[in-house]
N, C-alpha and C positions, 0 to 999 in steps of 0.2 A: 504494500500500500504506500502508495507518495505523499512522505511529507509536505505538508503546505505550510505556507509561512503569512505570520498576520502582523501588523500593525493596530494599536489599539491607542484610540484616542478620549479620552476620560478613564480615569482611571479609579473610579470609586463603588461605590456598592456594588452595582450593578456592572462594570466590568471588568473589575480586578476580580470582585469575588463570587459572582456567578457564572461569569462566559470562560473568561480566562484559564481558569484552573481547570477545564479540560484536558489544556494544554501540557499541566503538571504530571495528571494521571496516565495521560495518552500523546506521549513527546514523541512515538512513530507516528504520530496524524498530525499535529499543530504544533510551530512552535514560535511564538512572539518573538519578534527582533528588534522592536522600538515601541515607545511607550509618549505619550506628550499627555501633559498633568499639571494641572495649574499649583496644586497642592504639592508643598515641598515633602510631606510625610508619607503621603499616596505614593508620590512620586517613587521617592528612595526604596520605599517596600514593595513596589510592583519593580521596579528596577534588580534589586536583589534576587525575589524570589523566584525571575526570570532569569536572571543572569544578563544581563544587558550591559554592555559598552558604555563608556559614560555619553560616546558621542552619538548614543540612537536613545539617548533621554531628552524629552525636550519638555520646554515649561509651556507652551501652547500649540495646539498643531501644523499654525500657519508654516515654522520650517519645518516638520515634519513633512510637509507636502510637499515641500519647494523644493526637495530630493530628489531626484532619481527614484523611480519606482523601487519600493528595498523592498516589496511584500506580494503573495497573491490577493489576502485579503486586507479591506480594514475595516475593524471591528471600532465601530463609534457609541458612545455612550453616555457624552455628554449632557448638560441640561436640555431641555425638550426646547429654548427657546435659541440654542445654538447647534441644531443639530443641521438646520440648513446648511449655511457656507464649507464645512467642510465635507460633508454627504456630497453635494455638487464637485467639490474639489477634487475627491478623491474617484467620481466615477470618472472623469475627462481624464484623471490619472492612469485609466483603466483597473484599478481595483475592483476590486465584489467586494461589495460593500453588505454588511451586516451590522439595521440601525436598531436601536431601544427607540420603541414606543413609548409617547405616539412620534410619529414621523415628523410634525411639527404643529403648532397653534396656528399657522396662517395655511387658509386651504386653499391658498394659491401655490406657494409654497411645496405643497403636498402635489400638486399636480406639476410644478417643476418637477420636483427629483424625479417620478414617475417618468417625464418625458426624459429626462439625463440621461437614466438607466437604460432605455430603451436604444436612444442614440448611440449610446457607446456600447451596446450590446453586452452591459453586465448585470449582471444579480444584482438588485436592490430587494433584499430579504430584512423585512419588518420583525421587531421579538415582542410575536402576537403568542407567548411561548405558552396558550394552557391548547393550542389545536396539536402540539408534541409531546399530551402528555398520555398517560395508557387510559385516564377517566375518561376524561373528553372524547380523545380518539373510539373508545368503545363504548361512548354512547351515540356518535358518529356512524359508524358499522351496524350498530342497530337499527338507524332511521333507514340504511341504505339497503339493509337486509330485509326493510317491509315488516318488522317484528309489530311495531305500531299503524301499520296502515299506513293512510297519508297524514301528514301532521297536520293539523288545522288549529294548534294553539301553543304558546309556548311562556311559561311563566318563570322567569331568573331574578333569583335575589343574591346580591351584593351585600352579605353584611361585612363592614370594614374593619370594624372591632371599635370599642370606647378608646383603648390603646393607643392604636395604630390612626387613629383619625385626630386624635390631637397631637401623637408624633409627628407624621408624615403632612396632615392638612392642615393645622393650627398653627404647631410652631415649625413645621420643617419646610423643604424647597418648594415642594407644592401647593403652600399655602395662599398661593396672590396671582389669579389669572395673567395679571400684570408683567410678572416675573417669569413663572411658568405655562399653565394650561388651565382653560376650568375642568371642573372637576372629572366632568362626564369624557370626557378626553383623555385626562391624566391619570385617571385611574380607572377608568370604565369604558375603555377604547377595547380593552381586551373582552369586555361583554359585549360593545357593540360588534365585535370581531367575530366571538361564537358565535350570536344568534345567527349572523349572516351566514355565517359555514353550515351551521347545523341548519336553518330553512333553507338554505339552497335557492332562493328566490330574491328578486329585487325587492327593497324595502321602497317603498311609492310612496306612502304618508307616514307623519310623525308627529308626535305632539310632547310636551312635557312641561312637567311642573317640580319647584323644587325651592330650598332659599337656603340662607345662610341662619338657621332659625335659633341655636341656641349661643355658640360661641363666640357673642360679643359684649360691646361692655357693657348694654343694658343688663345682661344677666351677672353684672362683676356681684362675687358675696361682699355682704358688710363687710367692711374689715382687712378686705385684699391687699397685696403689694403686689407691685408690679412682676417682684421674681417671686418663685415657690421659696428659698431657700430663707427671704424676709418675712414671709407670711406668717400669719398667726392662726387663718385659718386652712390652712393646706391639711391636717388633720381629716376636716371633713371634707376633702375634696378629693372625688374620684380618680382627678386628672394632676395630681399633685405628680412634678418630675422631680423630686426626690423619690416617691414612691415607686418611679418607672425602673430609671437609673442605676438606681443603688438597691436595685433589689437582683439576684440568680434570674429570674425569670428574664426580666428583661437586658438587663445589662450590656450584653450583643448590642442594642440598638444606641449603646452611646458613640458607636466606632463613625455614626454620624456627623459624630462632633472631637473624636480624639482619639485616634490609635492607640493610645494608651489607655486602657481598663483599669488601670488601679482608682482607687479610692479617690484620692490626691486630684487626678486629672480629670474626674468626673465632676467635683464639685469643681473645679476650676471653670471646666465648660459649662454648667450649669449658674454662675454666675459672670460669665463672660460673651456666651451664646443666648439665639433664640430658643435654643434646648431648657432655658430657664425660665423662659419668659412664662407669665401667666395665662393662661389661654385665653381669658376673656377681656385679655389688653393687645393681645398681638395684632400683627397688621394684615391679619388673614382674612381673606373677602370670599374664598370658594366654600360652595355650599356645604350642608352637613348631610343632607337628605335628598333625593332626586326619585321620580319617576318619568318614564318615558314609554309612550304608548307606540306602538307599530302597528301597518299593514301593510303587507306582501302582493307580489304583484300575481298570486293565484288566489287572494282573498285571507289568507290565512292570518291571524294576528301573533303580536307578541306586546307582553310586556316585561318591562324590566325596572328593578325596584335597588336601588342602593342606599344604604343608609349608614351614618357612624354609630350608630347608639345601639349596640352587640354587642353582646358575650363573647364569644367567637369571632374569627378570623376567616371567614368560608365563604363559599358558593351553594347555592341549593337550585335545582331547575326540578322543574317538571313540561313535564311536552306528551298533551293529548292530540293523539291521534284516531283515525276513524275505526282501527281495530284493536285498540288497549294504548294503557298510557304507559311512561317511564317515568323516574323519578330520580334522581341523583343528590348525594349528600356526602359529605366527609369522604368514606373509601368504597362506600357502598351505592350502588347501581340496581334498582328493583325494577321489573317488568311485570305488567300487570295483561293478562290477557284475556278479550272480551268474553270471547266465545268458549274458553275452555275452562275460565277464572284459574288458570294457572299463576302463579306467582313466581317470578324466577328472579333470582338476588345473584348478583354479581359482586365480588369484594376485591379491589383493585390494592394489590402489594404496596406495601411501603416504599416511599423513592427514595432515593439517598441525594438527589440534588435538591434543588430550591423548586418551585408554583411545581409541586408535584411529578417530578420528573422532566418540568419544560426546560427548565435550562439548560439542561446535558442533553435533553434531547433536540435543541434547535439547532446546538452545535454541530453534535452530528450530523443530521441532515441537510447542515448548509454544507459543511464540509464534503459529504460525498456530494452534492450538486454541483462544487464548484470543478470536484476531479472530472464528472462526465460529463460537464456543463457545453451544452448545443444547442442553447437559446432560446430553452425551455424556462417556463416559470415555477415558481417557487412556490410551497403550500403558501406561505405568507408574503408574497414579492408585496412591490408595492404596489400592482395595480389592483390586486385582493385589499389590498390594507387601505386603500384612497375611497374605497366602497364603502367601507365601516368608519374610516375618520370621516368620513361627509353625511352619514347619518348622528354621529357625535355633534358635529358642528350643527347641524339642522335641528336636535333638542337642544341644545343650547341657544340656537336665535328663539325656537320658539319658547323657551323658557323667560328667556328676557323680555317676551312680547305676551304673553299673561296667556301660553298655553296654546299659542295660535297652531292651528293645524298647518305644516310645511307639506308640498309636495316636492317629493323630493329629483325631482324629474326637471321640473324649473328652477328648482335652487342649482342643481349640477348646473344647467342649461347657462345662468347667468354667472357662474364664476367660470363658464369654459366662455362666456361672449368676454372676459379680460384676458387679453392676452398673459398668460402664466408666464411667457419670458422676460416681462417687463420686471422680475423677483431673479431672475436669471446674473450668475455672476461671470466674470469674464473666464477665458480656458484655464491662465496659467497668472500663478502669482508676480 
């Protein structure tokens, strides 16, 4: 099997510590030869545990680019609001590019890279990573296998967790459309991704409703400061980041704010970072709760429900169809059948990577595309992934517009009458 070699641009959660380490366990398929990191601690630790040259570390990617092609692939992973210019950059490079969703906030944007890809005849493969995982994929096989009939409804809930909704959308990167994405994009681009895969239909209407309803300062307690760590009442507060942080459970999630886990560096970040801040003072504007209603273009509907105020950290679907329905939860997969009331339960093994097995498995699979790659698309290229980010974007106008029904036929129609390469950046730096 031929080694391939990649280039990786953002070097943090998301691609030091889920795509990358592929590369460690499986050094005859992939192996990184430069790294660009704005972060000097990223930097140095994705550098080491790679083994990299000091002269293929770079602090931004602009000279990484400006090299001589040094890679088959590059792996980008940047923030969702920079992922444009160098995604462009790198396909004129001729790389196969492999981006973190979503692809970008501006869907003009999204219908550049789409077109770059095409021009230069490379993979632009989206990390839409729960259609690579064995859940999804096998509840996939059962719609295709007729187990259900034909689908005629499909109901997905997003809970995001109390946790994980004041980390990541309160006090962290994704908390400020502004900055990043809304919500439904940033973190719901990968549901608006399944349903699309799993109905196999064009989605034609869409409607949604949603707000920012608890985490501002109307709801601040008596008595709050601005950090947890001055508070007096953070005791009674569920979203206390001392209680995140400095607790086994959580702890992992400080490496968002400090490569260093001790004690020491946590409370440092937690009075030096948004990691401290109080929630109900931070500068975060994306909602807490969203629904979004669908119809398909053979009548079918869907809805999809996201919310932060869970227990849990999961996905739940269910998908009625005209001969029995399925049901999906945690690792378990039920099928219910009309005509016979059979019951049949499916339990999907434990993965040893991150979102259930997707991120080793999108590696994978991009990886073999790229070895017999002949200008075939990708489960998740980007002209699959521009289909679900423009239904993203379409609950979101009509969310801002008090629920208005979008078709989404005329919404494409008027962002393709702008010329998309007016967002277009020149070949070569």
């Amino acid at each position: 099997m031929k080694q391939l070699t990649a280039i990786l641009i953002g070097a943090g959660a998301r691609g030091a510590e889920s795509y990358a380490p592929y590369s460690l366990y499986n050094p005859h398929e992939l192996k990184f030869v430069a790294v660009a990191e704005a972060d000097p601690e990223r930097r140095a630790k994705f550098a080491e545990a790679h083994a990299l040259p000091a002269e293929r570390v770079y602090e931004s990617w602009e000279p990484l680019l400006a090299e001589p092609k040094l890679a088959d692939i590059a792996v980008i992973c940047t923030q969702d609001r920079m992922h444009f210019h160098p995604t462009i950059y790198a396909l004129n490079k001729k790389y196969h590019v492999l981006l973190e969703k979503p692809m970008s906030p501006d869907p003009k944007e999204c219908l550049e890279m789409e077109r770059v890809a095409k021009e230069n005849d490379r993979l632009l493969t989206i990390c839409h990573v729960l259609r690579y995982t064995p859940f999804w994929s096998t509840i996939k096989e059962l719609i295709q296998g007729g187990q259900i009939g034909e689908v005629v409804s499909i109901q997905l809930n997003e809970n995001v967790g109390y946790w994980h909704i004041a980390h990541s959308f309160v006090r962290g990167n994704w908390n400020n459309s502004e900055h990043s994405s809304p919500m439904i994009l940033a973190k719901s681009c990968h549901d608006m991704d399944v349903l699309s895969w799993l109905m196999d239909q064009p989605c034609t209407k869409i409607s949604s409703f949603g707000s920012l309803k608890h985490f501002h300062k109307g709801n601040t307690p008596e008595g709050a400061a601005e950090r947890c760590l001055d508070c007096w009442v953070q005791s009674d507060c569920p979203y206390s980041a001392p209680r995140f942080y400095l607790s086994d459970q959580f702890k992992g999630w400080a490496r968002h704010f400090t490569q260093d886990l001790s004690q020491e560096k946590i409370v440092q970040g937690l009075r030096e970072t948004n990691y401290g801040r109080c929630v109900y003072t931070s500068d975060n504007n994306v909602v807490d709760h969203q629904v979004v209603n669908m119809e398909f273009a053979n009548g079918a509907t869907a809805i999809f429900s996201m919310c932060g105020f869970t227990f849990e950290q999961e996905r739940r679907i269910q998908i009625m169809g005209t001969r029995g329905e399925l049901r999906g939860e945690g690792d378990k997969i039920t099928l219910f059948d009309f005509l016979t009331h059979k019951k049949t339960e499916t339990t999907i093994a434990v993965q040893s990577s991150g979102h259930g097995g997707g991120d080793t498995g999108i590696v994978s699979s991009f990886l073999n595309e790229v070895r017999n790659y002949n200008g075939q698309e990708s489960l998740t290229s980007a002209s699959a992934s521009v289909r679900s980010h423009l239904m993203a974007f379409a609950a979101e106008e009509s969310r801002l517009n008090g629920g208005k029904v979008i078709d989404l036929n005329e919404y494409a129609d008027t962002l393709c009458s702008i010329d998309p390469r007016n967002h277009s950046v020149e070949n070569s730096l």
